[in-house]
KETILO-830324 format. One line per 4 residues: number of its first residue (from 1); their letters; for each residue x, y, z of N, C-alpha, C, CB. Coordinates in Angstrom, 1 decimal. Atoms other than C-alpha are relative to their C-alpha. Glycine has a CB too. Example, Ala and Ser with C-alpha at 12.3 -4.5 7.8 and 13.67 -1.06 7.14 Angstrom:
<nodes>
1 = as = 0.9:-1.2:0.0:12.3:-4.5:7.8:0.9:1.2:0.0:-1.0:0.0:1.2 ~ -0.9:-1.1:0.0:13.7:-1.1:7.1:-0.8:1.1:0.8:0.4:0.5:-1.4
</nodes>
This chain:
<nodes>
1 = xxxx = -0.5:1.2:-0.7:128.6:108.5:78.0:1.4:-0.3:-0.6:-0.9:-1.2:-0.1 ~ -1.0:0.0:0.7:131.0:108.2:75.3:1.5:0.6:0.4:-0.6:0.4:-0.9 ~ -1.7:-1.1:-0.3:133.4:111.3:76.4:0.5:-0.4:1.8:-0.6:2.5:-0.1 ~ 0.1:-0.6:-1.8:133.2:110.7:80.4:1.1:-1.8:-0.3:-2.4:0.1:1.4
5 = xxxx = -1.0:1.1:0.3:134.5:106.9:79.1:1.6:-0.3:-0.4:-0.6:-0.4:-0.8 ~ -0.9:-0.3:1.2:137.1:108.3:76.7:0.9:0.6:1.5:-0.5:1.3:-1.6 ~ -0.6:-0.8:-1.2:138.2:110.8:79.8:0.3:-1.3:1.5:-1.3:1.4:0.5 ~ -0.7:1.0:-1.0:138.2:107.5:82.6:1.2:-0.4:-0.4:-0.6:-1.3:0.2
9 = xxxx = -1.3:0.6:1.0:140.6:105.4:79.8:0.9:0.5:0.5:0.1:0.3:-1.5 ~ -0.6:-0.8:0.2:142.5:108.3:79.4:1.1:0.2:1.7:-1.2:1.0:-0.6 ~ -0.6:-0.2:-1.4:143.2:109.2:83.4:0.1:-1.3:0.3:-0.8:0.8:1.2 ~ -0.5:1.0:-0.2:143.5:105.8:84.5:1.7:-0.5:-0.8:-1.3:-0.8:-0.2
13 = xxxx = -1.6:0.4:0.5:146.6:105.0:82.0:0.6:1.0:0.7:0.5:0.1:-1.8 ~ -1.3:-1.1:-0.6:148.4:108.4:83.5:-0.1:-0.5:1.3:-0.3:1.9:-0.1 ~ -0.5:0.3:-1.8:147.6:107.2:87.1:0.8:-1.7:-0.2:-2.1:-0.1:1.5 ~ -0.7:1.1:-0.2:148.9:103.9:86.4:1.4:-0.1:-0.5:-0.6:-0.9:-0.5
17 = xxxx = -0.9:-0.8:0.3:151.5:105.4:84.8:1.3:0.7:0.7:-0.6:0.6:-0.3 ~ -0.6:-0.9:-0.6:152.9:108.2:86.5:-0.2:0.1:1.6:-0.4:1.3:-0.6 ~ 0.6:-0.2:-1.2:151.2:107.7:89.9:-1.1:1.1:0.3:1.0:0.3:0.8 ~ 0.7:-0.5:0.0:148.7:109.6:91.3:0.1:1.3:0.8:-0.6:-0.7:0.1
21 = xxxx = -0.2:-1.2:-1.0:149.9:112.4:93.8:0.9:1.1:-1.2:1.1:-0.7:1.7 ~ -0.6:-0.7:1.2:151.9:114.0:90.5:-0.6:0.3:-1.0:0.9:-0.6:-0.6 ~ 0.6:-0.6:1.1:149.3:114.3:88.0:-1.5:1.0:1.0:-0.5:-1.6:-1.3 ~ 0.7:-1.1:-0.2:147.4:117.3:88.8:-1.0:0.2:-1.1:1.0:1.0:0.2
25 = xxxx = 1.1:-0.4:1.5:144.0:118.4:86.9:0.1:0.6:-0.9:-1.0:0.3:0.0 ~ -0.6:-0.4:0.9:146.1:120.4:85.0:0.8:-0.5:-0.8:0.5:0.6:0.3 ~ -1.1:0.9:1.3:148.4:118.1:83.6:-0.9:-1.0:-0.4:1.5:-0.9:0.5 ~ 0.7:1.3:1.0:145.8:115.8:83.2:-1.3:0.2:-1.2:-0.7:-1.0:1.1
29 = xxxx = 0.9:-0.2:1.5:143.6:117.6:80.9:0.7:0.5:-1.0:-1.3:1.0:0.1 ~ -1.4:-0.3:0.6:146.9:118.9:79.1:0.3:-1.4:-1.0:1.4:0.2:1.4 ~ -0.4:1.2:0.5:147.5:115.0:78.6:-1.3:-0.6:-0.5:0.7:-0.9:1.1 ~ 1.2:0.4:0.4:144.1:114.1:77.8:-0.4:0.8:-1.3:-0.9:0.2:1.1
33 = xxxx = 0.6:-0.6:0.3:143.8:117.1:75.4:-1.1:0.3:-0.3:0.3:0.0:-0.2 ~ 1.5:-0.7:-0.3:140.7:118.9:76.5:0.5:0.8:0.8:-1.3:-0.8:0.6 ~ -0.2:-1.2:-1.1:140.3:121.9:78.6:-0.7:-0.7:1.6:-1.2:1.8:-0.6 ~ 0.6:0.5:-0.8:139.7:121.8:82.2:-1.0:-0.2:0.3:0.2:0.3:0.7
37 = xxxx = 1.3:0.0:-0.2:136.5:123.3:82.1:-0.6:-1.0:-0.6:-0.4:1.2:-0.3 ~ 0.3:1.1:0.4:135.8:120.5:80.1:-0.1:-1.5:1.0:0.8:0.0:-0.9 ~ -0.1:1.0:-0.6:137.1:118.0:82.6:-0.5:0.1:1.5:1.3:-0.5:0.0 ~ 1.3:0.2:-1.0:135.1:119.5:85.4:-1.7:0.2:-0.3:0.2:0.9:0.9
41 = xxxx = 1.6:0.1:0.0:131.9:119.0:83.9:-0.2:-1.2:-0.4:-0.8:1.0:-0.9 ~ 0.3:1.4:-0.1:132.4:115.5:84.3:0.1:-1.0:1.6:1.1:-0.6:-1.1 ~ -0.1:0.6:-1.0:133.9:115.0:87.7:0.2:1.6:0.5:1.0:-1.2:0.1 ~ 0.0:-1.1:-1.3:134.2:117.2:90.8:1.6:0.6:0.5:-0.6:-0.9:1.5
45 = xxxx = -0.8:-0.6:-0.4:137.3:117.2:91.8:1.1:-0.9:-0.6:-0.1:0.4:1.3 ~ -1.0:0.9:0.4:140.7:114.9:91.3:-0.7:-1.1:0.9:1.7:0.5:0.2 ~ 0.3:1.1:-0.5:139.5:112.4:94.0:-1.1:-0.3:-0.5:0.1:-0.1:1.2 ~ 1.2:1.0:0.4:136.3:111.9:92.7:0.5:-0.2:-1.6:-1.9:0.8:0.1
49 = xxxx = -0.1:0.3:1.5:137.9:111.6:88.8:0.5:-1.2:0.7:0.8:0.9:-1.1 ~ -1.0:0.7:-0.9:140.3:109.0:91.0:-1.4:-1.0:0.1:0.9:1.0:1.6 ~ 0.8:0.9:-0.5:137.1:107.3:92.7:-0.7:-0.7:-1.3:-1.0:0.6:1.0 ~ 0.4:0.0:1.5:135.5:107.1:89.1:0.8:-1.3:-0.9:0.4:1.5:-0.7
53 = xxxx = -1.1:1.2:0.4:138.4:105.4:87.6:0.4:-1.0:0.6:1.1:0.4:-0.4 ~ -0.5:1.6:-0.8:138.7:102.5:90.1:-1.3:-0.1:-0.3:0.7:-0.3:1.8 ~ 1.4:0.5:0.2:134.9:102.1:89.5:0.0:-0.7:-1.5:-1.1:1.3:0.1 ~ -0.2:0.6:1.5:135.4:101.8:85.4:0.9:-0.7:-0.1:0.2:0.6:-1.0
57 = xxxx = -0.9:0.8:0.1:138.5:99.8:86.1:-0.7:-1.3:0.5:1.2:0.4:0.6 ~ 1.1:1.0:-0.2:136.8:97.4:87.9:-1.0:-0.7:-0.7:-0.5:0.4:0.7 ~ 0.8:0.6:0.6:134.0:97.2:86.0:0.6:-0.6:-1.3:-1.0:0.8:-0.1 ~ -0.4:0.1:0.8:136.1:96.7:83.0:0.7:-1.7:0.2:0.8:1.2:-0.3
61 = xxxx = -0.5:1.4:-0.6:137.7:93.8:85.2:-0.6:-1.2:0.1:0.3:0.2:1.1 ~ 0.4:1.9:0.3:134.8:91.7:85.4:-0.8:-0.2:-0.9:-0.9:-0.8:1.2 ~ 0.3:0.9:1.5:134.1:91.7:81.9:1.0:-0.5:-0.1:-0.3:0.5:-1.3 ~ -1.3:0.7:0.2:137.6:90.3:81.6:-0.2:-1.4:0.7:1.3:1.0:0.8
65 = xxxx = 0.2:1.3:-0.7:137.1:87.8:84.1:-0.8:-1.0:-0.2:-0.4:0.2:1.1 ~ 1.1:0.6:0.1:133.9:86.9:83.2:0.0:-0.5:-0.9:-0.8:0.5:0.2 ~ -0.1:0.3:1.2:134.9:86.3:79.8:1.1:-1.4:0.2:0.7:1.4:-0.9 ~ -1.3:1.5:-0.3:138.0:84.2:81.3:-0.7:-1.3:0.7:1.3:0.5:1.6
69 = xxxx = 0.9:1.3:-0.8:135.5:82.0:83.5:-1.0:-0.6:-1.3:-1.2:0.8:1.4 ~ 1.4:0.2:0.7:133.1:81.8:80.6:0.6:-1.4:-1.2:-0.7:2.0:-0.8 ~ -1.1:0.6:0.9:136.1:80.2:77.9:0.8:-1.0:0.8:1.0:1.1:-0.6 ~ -1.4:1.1:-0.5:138.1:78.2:80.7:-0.9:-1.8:-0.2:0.5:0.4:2.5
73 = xxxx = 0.3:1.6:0.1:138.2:74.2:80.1:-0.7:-0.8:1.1:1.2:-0.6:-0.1 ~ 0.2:0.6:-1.5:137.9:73.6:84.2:0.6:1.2:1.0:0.9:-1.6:0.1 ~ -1.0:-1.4:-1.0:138.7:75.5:87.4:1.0:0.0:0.0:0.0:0.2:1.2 ~ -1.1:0.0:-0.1:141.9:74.9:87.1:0.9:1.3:-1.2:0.2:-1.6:-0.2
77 = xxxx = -0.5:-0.8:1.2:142.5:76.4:83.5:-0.8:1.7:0.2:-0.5:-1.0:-1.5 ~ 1.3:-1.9:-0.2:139.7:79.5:84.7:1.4:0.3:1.1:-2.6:-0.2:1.2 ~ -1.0:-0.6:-0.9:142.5:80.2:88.0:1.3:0.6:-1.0:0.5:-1.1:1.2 ~ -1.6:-0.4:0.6:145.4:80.0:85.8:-0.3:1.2:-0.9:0.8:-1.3:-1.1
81 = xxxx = 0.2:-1.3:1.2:143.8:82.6:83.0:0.0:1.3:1.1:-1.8:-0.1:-1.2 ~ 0.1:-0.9:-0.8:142.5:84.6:85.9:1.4:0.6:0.9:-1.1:-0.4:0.7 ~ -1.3:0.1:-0.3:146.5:84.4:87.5:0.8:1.0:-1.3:0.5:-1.8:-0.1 ~ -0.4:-0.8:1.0:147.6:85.6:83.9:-0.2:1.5:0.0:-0.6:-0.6:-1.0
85 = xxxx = 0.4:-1.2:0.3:145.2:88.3:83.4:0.6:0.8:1.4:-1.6:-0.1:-0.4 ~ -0.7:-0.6:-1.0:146.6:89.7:87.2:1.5:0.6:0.1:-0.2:-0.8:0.8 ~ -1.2:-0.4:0.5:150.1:89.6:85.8:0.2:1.0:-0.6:0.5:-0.6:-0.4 ~ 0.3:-1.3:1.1:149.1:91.7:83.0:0.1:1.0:0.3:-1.1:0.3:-0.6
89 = xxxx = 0.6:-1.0:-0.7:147.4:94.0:85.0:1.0:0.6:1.0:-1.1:-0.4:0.7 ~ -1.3:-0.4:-0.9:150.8:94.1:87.6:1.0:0.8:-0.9:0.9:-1.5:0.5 ~ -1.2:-0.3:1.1:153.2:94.7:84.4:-0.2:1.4:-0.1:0.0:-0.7:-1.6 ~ 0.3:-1.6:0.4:151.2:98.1:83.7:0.3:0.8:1.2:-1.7:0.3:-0.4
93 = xxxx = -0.1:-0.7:-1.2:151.1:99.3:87.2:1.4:0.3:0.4:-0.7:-0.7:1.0 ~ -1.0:-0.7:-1.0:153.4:101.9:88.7:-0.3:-0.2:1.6:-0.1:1.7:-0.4 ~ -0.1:0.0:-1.6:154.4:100.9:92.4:-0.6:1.3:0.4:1.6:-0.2:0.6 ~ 0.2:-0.8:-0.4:153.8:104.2:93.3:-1.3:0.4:0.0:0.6:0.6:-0.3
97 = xxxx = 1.3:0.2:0.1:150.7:104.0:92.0:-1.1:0.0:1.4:0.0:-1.1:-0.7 ~ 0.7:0.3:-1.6:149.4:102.2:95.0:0.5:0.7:1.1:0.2:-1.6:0.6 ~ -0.2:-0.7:-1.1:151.6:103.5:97.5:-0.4:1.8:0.2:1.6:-0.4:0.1 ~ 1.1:-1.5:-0.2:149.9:107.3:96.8:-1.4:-0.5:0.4:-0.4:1.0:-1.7
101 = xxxx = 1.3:0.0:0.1:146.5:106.0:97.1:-0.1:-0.7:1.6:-0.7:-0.8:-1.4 ~ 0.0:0.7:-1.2:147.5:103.8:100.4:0.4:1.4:0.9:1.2:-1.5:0.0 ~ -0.3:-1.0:-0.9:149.1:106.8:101.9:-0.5:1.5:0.1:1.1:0.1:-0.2 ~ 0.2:-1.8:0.3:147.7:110.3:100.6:-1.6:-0.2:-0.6:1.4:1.0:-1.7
105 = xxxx = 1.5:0.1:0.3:143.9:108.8:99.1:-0.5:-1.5:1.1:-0.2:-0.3:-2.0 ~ 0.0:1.1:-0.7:143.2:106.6:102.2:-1.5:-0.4:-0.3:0.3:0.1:1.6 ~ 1.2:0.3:0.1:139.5:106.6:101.7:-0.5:-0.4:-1.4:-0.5:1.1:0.5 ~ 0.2:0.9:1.2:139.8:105.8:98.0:0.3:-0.9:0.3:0.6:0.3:-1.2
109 = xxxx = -0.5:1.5:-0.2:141.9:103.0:98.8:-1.1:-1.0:0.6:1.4:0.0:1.1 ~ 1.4:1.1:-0.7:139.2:101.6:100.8:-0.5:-0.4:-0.5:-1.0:0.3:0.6 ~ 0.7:0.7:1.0:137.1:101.8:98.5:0.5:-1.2:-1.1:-0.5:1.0:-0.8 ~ -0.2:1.0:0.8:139.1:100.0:96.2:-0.1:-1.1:0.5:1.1:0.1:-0.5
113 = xxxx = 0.2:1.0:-0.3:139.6:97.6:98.7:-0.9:-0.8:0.5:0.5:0.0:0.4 ~ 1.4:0.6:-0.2:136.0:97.0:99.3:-0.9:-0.7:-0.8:-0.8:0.9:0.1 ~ 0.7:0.5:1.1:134.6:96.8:95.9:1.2:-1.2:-0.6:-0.5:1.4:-1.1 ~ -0.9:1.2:0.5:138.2:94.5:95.1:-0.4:-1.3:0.7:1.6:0.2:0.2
117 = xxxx = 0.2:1.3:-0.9:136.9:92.1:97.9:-1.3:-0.9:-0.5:-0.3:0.5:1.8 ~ 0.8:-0.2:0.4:133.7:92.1:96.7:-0.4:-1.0:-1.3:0.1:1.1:-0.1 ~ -0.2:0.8:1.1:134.2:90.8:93.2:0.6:-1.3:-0.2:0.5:0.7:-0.7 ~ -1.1:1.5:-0.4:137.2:88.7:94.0:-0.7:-1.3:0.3:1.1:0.2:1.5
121 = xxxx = 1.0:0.5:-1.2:135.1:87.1:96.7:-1.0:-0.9:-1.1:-0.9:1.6:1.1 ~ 0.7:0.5:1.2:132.3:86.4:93.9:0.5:-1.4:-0.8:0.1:1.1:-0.9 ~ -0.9:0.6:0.8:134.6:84.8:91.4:0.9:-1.4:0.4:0.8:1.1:-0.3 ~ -0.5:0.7:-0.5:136.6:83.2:93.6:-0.9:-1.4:0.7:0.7:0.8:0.8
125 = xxxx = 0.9:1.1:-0.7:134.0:81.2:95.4:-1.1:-0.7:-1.2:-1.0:0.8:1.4 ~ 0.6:0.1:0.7:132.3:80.8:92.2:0.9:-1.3:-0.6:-0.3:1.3:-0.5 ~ -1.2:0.6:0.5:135.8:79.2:90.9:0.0:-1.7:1.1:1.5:1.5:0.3 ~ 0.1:0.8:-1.3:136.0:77.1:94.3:-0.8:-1.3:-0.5:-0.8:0.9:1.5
129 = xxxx = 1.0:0.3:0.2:132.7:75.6:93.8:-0.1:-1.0:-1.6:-0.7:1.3:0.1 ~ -0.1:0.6:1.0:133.2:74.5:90.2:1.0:-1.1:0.0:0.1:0.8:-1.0 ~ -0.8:0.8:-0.3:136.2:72.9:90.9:-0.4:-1.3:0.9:0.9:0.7:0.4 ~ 0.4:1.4:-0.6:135.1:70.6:93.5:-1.3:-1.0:-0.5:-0.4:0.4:1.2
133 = xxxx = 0.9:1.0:0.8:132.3:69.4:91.4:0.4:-0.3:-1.6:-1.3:0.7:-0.1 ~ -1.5:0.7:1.4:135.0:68.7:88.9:1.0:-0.9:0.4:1.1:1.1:-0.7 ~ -1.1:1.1:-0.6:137.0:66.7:91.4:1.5:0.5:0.0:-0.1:-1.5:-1.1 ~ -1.7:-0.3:0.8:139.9:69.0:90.3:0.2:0.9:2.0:0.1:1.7:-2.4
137 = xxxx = -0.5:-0.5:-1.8:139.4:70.7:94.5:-0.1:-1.0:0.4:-0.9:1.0:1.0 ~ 0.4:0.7:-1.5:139.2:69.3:97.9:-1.3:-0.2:-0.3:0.3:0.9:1.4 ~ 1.3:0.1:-0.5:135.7:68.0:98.7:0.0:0.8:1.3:-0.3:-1.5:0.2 ~ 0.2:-0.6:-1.7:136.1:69.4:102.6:0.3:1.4:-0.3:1.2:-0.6:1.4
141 = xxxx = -0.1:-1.2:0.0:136.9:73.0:101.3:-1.6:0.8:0.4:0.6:0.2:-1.5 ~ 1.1:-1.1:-0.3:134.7:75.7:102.8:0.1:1.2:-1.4:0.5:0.8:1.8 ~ -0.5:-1.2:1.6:134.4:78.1:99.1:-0.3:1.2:0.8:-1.3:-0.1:-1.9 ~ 0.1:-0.9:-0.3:133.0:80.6:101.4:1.0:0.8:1.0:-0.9:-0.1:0.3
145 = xxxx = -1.3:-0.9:-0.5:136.0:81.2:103.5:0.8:-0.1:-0.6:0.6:-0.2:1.1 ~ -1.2:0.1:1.5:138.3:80.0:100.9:0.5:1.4:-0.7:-0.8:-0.7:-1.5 ~ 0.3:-1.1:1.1:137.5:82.9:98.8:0.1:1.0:0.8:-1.4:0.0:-0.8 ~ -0.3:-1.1:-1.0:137.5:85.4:101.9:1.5:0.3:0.3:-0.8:-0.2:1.2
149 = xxxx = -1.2:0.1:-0.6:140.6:84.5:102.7:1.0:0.2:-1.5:0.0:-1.4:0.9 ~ -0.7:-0.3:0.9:142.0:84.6:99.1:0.0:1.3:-0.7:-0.2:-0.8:-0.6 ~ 0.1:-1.5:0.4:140.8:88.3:98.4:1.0:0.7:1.3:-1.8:0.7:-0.1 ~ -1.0:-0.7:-0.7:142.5:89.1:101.7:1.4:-0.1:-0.4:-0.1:-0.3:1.3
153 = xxxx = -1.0:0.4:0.0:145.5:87.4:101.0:0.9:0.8:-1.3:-0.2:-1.6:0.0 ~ -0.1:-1.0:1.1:145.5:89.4:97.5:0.7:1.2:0.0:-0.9:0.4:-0.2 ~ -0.2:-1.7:-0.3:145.9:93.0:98.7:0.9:-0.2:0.6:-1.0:0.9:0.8 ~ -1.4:-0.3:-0.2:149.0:91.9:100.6:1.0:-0.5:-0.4:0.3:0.0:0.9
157 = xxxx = -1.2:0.1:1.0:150.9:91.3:97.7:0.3:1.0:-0.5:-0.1:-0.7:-1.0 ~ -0.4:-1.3:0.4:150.8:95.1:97.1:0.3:1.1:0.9:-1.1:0.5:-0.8 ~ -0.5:-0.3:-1.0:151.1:95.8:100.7:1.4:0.8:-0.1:-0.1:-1.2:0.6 ~ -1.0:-0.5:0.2:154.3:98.2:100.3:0.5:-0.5:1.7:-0.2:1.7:-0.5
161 = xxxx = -0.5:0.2:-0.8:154.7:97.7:103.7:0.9:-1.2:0.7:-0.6:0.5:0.3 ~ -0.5:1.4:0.2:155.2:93.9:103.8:1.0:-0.1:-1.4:-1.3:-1.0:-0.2 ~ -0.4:0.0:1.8:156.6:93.8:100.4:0.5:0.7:-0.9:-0.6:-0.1:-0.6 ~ -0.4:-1.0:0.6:158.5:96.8:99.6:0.8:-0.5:-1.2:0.7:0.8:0.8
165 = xxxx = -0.5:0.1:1.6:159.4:97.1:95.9:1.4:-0.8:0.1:0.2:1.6:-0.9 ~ -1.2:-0.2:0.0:162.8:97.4:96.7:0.6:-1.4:0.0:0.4:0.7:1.1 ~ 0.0:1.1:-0.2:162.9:93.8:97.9:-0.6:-1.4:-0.8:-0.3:0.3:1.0 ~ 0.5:0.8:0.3:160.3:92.1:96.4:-0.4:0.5:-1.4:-0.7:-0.4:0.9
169 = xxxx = 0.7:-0.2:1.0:159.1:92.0:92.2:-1.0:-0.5:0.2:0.4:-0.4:-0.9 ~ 1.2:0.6:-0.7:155.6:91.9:92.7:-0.9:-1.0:-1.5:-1.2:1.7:0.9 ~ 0.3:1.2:1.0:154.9:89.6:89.6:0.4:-1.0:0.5:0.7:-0.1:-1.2 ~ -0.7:1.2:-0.6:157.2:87.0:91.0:-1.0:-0.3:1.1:1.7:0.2:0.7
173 = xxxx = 0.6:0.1:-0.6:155.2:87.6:93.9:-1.6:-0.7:0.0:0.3:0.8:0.2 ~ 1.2:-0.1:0.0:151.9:87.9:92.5:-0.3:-2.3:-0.5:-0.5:1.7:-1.3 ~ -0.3:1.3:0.8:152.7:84.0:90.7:0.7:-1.0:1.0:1.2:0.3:-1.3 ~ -0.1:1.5:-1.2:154.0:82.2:94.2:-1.2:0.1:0.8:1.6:-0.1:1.3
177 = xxxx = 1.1:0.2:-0.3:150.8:83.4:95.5:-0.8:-1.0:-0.8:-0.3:1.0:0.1 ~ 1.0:0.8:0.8:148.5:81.7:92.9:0.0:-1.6:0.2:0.2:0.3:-1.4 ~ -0.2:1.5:-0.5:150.6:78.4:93.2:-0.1:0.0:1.4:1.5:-0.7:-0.3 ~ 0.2:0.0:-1.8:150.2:78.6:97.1:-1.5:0.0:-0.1:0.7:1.7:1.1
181 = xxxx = 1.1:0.3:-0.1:146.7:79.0:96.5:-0.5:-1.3:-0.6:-0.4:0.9:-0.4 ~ 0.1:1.8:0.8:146.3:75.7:93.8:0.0:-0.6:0.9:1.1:-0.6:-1.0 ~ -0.4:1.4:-0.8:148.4:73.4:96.0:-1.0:-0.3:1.2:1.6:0.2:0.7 ~ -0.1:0.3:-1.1:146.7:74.3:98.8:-1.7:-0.2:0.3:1.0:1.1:0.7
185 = xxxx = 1.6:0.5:0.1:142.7:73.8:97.2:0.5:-1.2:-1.0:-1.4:1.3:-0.9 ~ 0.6:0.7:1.2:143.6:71.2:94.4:0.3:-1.3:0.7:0.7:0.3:-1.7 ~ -0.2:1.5:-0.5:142.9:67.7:95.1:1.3:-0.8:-1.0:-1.7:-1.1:-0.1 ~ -1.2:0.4:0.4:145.4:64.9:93.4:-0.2:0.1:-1.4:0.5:-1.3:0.7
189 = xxxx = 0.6:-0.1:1.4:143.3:65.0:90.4:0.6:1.5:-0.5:-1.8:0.0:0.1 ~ -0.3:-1.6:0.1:144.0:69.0:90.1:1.0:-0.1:0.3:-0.6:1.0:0.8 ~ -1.5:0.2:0.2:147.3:68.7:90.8:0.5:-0.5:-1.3:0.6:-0.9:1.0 ~ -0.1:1.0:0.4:147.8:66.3:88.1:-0.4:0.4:-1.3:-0.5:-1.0:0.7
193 = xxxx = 0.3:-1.0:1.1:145.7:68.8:85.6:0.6:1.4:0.0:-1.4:0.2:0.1 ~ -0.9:-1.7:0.1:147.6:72.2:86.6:1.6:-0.9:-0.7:0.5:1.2:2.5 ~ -1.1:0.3:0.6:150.8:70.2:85.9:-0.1:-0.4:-1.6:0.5:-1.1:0.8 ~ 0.4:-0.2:1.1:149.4:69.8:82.5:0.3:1.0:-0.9:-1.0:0.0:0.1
197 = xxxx = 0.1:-1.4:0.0:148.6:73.1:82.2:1.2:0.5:0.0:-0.6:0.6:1.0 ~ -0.9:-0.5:-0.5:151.8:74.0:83.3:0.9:-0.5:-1.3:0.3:-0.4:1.4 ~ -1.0:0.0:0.4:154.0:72.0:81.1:0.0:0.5:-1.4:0.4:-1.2:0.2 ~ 0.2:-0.7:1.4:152.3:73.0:77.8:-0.1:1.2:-0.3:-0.8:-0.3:-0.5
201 = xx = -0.6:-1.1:0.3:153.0:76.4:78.7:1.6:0.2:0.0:-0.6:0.8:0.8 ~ -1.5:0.1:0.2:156.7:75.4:78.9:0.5:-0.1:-1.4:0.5:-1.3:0.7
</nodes>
């Protein structure tokens, strides 16, 4: 379990890295140092090492999250960590990254964008929910479309096609989304605690 872990790690930094249509399972057991035969007797082929590593990324994600929800003060201070930790996660990522997996791994992408909805979705409505029984949301918020609608709204911030690099830094981006989302659940109370939040990170 150990080595198959060591070998996700491992490919995941080069695909986030370098992209994914350029590293070949030659360069990637080269960069990994191990032999191939080694790295196919863990996975099948490059798309299933590929499907693999959005599975352990993920899962790696909602211990992160869950750790962020578990330490936040209120929903307010849990969105903003969970906002943070997404930036993080933006800084590492090679654009190209996504745009190989949107264009040349369509059926990975899916997946990603299945099991990303999934979790999000979870978390988010989980987030929703606490907040309004903290007075820091709306009371009339629906958490269950809320949260549907904020995992959709997600994925087209990486959208290349809306949002080509060229044009847009998708940090900047990823950070007027989040405030667009606040303003647009936090009651006056929550307003009133993000600006808190806000200035003592100034």
């Amino acid at each position: 379990m150990q080595a198959i872990n060591k070998i996700l790690e491992g490919a995941e930094h080069l695909f986030m890295r370098y992209g994914v249509k350029s590293m070949t399972m030659d360069s990637i057991s080269k960069e990994l140092g191990i032999s191939k035969k080694t790295l196919y007797q863990f996975v099948d082929n490059k798309t299933d090492l590929l499907e693999q590593v959005i599975k352990w990324h993920l899962d790696a994600e909602l211990v992160a999250l869950t750790e962020i929800r578990d330490h936040a003060k209120d929903a307010i201070d849990e969105i903003l960590g969970i906002a943070k930790y997404g930036v993080e996660q933006l800084r590492e990522l090679n654009p190209t990254t996504i745009y190989d997996l949107q264009k040349h791994y369509k059926k990975t992408w899916d997946l990603l964008e299945s099991l990303h909805m999934e979790y999000v979705y979870a978390f988010i409505k989980g987030n929703l929910e606490r907040g309004i029984e903290e007075g820091l949301y709306r009371e009339d918020l629906n958490p269950d479309i809320v949260a549907k609608l904020y995992g959709g709204k997600t994925l087209l911030v990486v959208n290349e096609d809306l949002f080509p690099l060229k044009d847009y830094n998708k940090e900047k981006l990823f950070k007027e989304y989040i405030q667009y989302h606040i303003h647009g659940v936090a009651s006056r109370k929550g307003l009133k605690r993000l600006e808190k939040y806000l200035s003592k990170e100034k």
